[in-house]
NUMI-853318 format. One record per residue: residue in one letter; z, x, y of N, C-alpha, C, O in turn. Coordinates in Angstrom, 3 decimals. Atoms other than C-alpha are relative to their C-alpha. Last residue first. Layout:
   code        n.w        n.u        n.v       ca.w       ca.u       ca.v        c.w        c.u        c.v        o.w        o.u        o.v
      A          Z          X          Y          Z          X          Y          Z          X          Y          Z          X          Y
...
This chain:
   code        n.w        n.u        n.v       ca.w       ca.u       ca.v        c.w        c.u        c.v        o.w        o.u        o.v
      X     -0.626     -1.213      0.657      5.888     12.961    -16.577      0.073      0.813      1.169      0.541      1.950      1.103
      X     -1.773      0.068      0.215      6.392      9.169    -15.844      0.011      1.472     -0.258      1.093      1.876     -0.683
      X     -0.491      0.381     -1.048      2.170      9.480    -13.871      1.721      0.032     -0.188      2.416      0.252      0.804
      X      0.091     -1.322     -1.213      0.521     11.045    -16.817      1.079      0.139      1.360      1.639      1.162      1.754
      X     -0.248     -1.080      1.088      1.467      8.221    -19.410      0.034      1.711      0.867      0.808      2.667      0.824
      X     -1.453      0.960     -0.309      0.361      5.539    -16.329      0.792      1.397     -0.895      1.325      2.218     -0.149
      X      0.006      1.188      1.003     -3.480      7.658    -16.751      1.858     -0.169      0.313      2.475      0.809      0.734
      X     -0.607     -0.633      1.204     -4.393      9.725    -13.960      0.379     -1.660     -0.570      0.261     -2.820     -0.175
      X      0.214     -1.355     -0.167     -7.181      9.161    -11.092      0.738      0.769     -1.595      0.266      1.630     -2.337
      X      0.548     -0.160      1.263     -6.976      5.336    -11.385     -0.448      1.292     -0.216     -1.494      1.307     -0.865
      X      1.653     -0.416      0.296     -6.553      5.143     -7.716     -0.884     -0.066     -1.187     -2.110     -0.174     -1.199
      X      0.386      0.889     -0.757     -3.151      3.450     -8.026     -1.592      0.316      0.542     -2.409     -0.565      0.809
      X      0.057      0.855      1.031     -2.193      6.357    -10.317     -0.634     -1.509      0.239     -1.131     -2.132     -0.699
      X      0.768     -0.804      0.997     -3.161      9.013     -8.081     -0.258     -1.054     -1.150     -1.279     -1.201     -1.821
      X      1.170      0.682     -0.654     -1.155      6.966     -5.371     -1.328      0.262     -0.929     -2.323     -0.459     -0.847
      X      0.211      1.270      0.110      2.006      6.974     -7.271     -1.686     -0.244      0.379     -2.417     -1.115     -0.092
      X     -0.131      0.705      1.255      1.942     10.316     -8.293     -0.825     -1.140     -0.190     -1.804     -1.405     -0.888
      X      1.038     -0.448      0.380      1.241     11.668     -4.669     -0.507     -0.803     -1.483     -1.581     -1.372     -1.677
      X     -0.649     -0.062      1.400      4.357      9.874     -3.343     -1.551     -0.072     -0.878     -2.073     -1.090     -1.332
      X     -0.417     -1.400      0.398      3.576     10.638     -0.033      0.226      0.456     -0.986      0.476      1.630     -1.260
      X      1.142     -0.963      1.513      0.792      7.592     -0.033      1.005      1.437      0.696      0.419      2.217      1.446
      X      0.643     -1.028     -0.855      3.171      6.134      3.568     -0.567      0.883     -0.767     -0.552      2.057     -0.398
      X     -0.796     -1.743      0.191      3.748      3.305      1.453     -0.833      0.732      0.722     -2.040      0.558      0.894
      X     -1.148     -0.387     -1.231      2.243      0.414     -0.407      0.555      1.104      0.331      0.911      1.975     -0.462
      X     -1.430     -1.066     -0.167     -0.247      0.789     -2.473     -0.049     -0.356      1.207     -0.828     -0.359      2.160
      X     -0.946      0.147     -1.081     -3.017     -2.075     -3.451      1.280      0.917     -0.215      2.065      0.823     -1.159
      X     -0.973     -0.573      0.043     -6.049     -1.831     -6.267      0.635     -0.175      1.635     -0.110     -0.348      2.600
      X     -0.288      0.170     -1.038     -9.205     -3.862     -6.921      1.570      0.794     -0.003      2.148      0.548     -1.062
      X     -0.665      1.002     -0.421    -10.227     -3.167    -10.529      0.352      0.280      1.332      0.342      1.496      1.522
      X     -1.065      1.046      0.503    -13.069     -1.692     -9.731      0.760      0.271     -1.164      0.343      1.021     -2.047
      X      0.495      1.031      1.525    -14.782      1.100     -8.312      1.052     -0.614     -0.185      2.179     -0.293      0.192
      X      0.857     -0.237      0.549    -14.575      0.228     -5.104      0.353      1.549     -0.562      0.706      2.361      0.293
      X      0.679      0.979      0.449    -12.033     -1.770     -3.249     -0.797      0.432     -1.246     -0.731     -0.301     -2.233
      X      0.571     -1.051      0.822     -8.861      0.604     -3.388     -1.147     -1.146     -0.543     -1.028     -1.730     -1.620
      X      0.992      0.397      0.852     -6.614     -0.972     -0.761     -1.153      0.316     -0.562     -1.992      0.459      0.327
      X      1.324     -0.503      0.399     -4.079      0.898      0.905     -0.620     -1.097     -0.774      0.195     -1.642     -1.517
      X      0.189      0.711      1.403     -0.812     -0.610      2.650     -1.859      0.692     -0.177     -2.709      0.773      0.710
      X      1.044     -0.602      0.630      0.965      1.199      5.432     -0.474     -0.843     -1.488      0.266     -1.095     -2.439
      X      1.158     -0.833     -0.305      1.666     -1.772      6.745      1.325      1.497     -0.345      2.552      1.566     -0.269
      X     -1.038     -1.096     -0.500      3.398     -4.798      5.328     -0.985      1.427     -0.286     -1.724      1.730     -1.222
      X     -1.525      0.386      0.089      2.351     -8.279      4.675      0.708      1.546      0.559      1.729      1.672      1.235
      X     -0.918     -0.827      0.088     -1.750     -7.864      4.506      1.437     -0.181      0.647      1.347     -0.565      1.813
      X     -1.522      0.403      0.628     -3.139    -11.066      3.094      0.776      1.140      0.141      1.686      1.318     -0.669
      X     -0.515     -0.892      1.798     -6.530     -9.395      2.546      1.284     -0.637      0.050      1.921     -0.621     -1.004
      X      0.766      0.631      1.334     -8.319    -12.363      5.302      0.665      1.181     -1.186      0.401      0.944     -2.365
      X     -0.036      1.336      0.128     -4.850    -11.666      7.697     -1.037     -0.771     -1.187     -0.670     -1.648     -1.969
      X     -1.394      0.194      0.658     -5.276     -8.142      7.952      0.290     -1.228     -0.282      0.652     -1.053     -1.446
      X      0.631     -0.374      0.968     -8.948     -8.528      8.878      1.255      0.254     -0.909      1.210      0.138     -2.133
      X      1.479      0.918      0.902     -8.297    -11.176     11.287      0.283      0.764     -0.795      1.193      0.227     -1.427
      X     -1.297      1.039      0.618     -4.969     -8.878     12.949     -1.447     -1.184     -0.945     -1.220     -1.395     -2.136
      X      0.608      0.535      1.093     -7.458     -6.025     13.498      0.600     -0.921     -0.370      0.587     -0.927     -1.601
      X      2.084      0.455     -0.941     -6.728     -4.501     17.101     -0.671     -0.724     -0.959     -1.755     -1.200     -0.621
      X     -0.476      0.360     -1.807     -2.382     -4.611     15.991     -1.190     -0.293      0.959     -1.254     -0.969      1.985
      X     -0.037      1.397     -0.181     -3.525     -4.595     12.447      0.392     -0.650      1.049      0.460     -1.859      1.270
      X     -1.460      0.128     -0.362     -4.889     -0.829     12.719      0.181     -1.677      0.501     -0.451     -2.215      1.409
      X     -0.007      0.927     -0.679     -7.611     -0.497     10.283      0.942     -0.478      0.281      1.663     -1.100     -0.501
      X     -1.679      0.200     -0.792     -8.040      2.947      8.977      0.019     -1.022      0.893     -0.324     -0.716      2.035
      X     -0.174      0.634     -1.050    -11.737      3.082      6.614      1.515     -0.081      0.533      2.292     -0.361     -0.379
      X     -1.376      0.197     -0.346    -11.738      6.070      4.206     -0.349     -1.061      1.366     -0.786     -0.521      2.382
      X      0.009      0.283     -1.165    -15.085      6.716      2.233      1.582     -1.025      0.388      2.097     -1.928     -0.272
      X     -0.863      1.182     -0.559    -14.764      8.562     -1.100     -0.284     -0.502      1.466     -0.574      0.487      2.139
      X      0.865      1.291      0.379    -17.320     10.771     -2.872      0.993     -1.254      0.225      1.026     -2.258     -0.485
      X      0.885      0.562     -0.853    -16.627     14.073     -1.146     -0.530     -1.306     -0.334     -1.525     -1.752      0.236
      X      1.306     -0.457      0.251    -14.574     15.458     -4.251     -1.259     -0.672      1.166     -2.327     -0.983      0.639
      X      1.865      0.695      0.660    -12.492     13.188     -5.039     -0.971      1.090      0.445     -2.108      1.007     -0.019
      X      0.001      0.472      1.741     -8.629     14.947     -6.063     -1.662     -1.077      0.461     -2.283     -1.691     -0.407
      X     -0.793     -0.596      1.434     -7.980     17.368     -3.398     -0.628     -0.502     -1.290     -0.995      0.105     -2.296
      X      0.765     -1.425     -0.256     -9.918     16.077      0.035      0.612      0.750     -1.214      0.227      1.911     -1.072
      X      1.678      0.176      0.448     -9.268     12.419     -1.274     -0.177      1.342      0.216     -0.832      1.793     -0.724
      X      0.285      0.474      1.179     -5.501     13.543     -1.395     -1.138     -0.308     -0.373     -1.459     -0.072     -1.538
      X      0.050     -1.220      0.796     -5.417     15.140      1.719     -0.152     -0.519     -1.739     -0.828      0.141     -2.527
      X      0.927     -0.720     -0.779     -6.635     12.124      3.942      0.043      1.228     -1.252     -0.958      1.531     -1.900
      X      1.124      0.062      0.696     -3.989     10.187      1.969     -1.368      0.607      0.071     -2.124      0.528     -0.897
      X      0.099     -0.320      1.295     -1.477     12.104      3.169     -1.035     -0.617     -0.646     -1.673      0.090     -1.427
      X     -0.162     -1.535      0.180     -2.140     12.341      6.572     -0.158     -0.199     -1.411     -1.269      0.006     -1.901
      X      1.195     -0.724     -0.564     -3.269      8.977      7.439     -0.066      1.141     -0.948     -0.939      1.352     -1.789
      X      1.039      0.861      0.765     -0.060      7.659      5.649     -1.373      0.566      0.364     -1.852      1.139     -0.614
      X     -0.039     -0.847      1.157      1.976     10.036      7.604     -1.110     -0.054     -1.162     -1.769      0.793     -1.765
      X      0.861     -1.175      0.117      0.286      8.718     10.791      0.170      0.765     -1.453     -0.704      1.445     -1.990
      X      1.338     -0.227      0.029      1.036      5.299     10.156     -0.258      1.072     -0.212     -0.861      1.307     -1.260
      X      0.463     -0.073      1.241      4.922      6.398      9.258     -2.079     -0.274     -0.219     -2.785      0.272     -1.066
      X     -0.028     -1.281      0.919      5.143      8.076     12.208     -0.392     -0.272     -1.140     -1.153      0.458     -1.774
      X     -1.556     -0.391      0.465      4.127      5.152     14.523     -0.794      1.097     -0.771     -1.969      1.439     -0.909
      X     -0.101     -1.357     -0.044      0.332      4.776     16.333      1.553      0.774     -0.431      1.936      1.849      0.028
      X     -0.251     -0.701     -2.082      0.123      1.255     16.007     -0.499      1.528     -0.782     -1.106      1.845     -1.805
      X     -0.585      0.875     -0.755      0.461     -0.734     12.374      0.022      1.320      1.241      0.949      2.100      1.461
      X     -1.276     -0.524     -0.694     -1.586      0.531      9.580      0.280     -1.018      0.999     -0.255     -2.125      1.059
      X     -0.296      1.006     -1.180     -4.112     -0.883      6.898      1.217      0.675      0.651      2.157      1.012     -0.069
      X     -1.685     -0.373      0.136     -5.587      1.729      4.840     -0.036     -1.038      1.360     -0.789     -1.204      2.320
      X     -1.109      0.715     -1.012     -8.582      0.632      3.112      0.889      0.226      0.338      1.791      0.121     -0.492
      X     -1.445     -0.165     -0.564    -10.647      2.795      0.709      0.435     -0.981      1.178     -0.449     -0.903      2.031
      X     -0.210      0.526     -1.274    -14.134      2.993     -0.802      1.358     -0.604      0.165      1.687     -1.440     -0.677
      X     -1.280      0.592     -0.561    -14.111      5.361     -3.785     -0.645     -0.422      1.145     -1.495      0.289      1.682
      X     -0.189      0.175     -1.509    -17.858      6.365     -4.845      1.106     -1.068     -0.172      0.976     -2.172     -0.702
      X      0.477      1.359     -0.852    -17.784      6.683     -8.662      0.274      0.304      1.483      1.170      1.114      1.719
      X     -1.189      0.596     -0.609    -17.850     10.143    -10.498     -0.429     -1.132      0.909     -1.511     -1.159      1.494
């Protein structure tokens, strides 16, 4: 299995940041297997690093490594979506 490296861009200490935390937190601890690393870069102490990805609206993930480059929006509750935006299940997996 490949080493996931992760991006979650948030905004403060709101609810939906934290949900986002939350759920994606449980989702690498479910579906990788210890072979992901989770950076949380809040754009309120990070506005540069939000600014070189072009981030527009927080909670937003970015899924650098393994490639293709991937982006979810969303507080990742919508397990589906994010599974699929990982490349975890196949699009065919994800409408059922």
């Amino acid at each position: 299995m490949n080493k996931y490296i992760l991006k979650l861009y948030i905004t403060g200490n709101s609810i939906k940041s934290q949900r986002a935390i939350a759920n994606l937190l449980r989702i690498c601890r479910e579906e990788l297997d210890q072979q992901y690393t989770v950076q949380i870069i809040d754009v309120l102490e990070q506005p540069d690093l939000a600014e070189q990805e072009k981030i527009l609206v927080t909670p937003t993930l970015i899924k650098q490594l393994p490639p293709p480059l991937q982006r979810i929006i969303g507080d990742m509750s919508n397990t589906q979506k994010v599974l699929l935006g990982l490349d975890l299940i196949a699009r065919e997996e994800a409408k059922s």
